[in-house]
N, C-alpha and C positions, 0 to 999 in steps of 0.2 A: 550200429553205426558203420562197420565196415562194410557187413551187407551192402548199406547204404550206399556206400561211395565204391563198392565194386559196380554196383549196378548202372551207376552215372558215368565210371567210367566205361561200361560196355556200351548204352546208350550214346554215347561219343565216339566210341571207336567204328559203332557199326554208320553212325551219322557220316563221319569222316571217309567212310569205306565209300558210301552212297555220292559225298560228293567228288570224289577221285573218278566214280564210274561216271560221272555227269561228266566231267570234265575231259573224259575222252571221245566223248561223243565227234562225231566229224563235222565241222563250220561248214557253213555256205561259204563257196572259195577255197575250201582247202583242197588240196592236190589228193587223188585216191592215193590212197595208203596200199602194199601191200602187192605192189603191180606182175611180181615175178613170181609171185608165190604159185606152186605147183597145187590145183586142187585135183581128183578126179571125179567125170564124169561120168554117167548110166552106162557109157559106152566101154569103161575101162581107158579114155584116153587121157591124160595130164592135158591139163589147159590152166592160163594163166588169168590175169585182168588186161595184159598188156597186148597179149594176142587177141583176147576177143574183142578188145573196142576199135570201134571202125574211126571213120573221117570224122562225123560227128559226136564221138563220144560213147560212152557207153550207161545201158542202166543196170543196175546192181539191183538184185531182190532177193532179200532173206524169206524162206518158205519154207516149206514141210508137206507130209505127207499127213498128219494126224488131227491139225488144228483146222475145229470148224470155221473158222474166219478167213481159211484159205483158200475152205468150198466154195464158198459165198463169194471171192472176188475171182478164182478160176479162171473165167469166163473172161474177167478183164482183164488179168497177166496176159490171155492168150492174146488177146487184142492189144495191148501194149506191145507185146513182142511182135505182132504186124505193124504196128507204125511208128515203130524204132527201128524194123527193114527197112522198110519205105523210106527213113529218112536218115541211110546211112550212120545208124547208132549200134553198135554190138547191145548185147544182152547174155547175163549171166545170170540163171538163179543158182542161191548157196541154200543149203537144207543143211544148219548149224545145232540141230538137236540131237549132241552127242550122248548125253542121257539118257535119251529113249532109244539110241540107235538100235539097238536090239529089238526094239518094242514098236514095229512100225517103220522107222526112220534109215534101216539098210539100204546099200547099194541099189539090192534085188530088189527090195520095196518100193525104191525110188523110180526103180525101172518098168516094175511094175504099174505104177500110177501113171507116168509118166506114158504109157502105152494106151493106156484104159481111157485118159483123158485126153488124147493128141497132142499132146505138149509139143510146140513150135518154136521151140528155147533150147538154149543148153541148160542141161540140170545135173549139178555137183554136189558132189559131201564136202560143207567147208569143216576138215577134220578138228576134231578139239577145239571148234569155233572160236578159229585164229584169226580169222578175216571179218569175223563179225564182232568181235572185241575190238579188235584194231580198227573197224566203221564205229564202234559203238551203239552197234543193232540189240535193239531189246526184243523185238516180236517181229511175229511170222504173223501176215507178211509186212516186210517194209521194205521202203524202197532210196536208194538211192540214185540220180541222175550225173553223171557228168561231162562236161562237153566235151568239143576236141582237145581243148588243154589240159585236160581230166580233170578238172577242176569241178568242185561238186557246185553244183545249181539250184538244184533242189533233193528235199529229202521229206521221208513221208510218210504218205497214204498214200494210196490208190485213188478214193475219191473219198467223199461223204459218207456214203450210203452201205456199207456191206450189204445189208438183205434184201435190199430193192431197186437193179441196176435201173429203171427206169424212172427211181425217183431223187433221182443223184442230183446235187443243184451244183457240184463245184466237180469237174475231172479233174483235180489238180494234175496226175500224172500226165494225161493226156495233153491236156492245156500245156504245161510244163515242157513235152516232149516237142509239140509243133513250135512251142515260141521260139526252143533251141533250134530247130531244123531253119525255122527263115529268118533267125537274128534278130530276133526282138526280144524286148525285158521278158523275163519272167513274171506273171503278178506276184504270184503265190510260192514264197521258192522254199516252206517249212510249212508240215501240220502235222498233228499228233497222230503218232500210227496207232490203229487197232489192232489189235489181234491177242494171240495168247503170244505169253512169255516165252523168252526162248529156253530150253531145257538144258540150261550150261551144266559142266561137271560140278561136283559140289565137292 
């Protein structure tokens, strides 16, 4: 019987855990969190969320260097970060898999990929993934948007499709980023990201 009732209460505790992390998740509308926070990037320089977003806001994307589902939209990070230039939006990516850091996930690693693939972004270690608990980011890649009032718009995916940019039926990002640039609603301002989990400390 105690057995019993340890187990029900562990199943509750870790229930109760799961909705605490739910609940920190970031709303559509809420103001980015976290605007001062010093991270570093590839380059060794401290950069902020506050510096990097421009006139029209900025997008946030949690990434990595290790997870296949990063390979697969690549291609369209670099392409988001061309028309989030174009339309006056900063761009941050955080690479929040402090677990593997050693294992793939370093500075050097970052820098390394980051070279390999042309990366047209700024690419940071968010340390101890502070900035990604404080979004409430589960997986690499996601994305967060928000406009000039930092206020989040939408949050995400990339698109549909990870393994076939040509058979994508929905850009949410994309879509997402031009409705912000010329002032028109958003349609789609929430979808469920793909990817792998992030490798938080345990």
């Amino acid at each position: 019987m105690k057995s019993l009732k340890f187990i029900s209460l562990f199943i509750l505790l870790v229930v109760a855990s799961m909705e605490v992390n739910a609940q920190r998740s970031l709303s559509i509308g809420d103001e980015a969190p976290m605007l001062d926070h010093s991270v570093e990037d590839i380059n060794g320089r401290s950069i902020t969320l506050s510096q990097t977003a421009q006139q029209n806001g900025i997008l946030v994307v949690f990434s990595c260097n290790t997870c296949p589902m990063v390979s697969r939209w690549e291609d369209r990070i670099k392409a988001a970060a061309n028309t989030a230039r174009l339309n006056n939006i900063g761009m941050l990516v955080l690479n929040p898999n402090e677990r593997i850091r050693e294992r793939g996930e370093s500075l050097s690693d970052m820098k390394r990929r980051a070279t390999k693939q042309t990366y047209n972004f700024l690419y940071a270690s968010d340390k101890d993934h502070v900035i990604a608990d404080a979004f409430g980011a589960t997986r690499t890649p996601e994305v967060f948007l928000f406009d000039g009032s930092l206020k989040l718009v939408y949050k995400g995916s990339i698109d549909d499709n990870a393994n076939n940019a040509s058979a994508v039926k929905n850009q949410y990002l994309e879509d997402a980023i031009q409705a912000l640039a010329s002032g028109t609603e958003i349609e789609v301002k929430r979808s469920t990201p793909k990817g792998c989990p992030i490798k938080r400390n345990e």
